[in-house]
Wavefront OBJ file of the C-alpha trace (Angstrom):
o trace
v 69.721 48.167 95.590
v 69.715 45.424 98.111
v 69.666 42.351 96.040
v 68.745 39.925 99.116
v 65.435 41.222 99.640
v 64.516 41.601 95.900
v 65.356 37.837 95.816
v 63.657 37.211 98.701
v 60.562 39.023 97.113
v 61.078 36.671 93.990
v 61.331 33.945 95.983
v 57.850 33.951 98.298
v 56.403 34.862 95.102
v 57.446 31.998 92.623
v 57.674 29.589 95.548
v 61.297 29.148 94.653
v 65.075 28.931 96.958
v 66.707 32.211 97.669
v 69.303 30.834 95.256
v 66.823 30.486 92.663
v 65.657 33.523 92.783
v 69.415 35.406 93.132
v 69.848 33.650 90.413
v 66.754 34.553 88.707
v 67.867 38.383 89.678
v 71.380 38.080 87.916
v 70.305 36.770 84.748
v 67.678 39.804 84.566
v 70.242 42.099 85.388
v 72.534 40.302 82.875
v 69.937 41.036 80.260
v 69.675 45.025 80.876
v 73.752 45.279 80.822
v 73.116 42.975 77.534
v 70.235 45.168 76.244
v 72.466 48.260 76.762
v 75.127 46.538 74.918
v 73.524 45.543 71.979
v 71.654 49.331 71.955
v 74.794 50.592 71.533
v 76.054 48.697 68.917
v 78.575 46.860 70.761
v 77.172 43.750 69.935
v 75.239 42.033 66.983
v 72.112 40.083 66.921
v 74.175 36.883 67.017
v 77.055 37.800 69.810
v 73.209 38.836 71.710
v 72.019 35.270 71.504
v 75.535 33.533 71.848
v 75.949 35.415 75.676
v 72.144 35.114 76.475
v 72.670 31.328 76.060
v 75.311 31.707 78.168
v 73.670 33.512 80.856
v 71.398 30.909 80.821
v 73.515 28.178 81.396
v 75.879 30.208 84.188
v 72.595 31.403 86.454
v 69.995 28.731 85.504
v 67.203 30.276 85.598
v 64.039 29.000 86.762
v 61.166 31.015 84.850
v 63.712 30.764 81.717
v 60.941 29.759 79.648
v 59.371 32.766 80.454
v 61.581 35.056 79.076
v 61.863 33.210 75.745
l 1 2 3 4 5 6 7 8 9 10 11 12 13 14 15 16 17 18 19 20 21 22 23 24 25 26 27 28 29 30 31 32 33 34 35 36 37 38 39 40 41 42 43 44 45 46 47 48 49 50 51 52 53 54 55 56 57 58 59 60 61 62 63 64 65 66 67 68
């Protein structure tokens, strides 16, 4: 997975910095390894939100109010 043109990609199409949109492509990517986490049990509704939140903070995304 080459995660320099997926930004790239991301960023023509949002009009955004590659940075914003690397960053845009962690915190998705931080969401599936969450999603699998929380699937499994491994953590609860509340731990879920707790490291989303922090996700948020760490990558910053740009379309965050998208994924709300």
């Amino acid at each position: 997975m080459d995660l320099m043109k997926i930004g790239a990609e991301i960023a023509e199409e949002h009009e955004m910095t590659i940075e914003q949109s690397q960053n845009e492509v962690h915190y998705k990517m931080s969401i599936k390894f969450l999603d699998i986490l929380k699937r499994k049990g491994i953590v609860s509704d509340v731990e879920y939100a707790q490291i989303d939140e922090l996700n948020r903070q760490s990558f910053s995304p740009s379309l965050a109010k998208v994924y709300v």
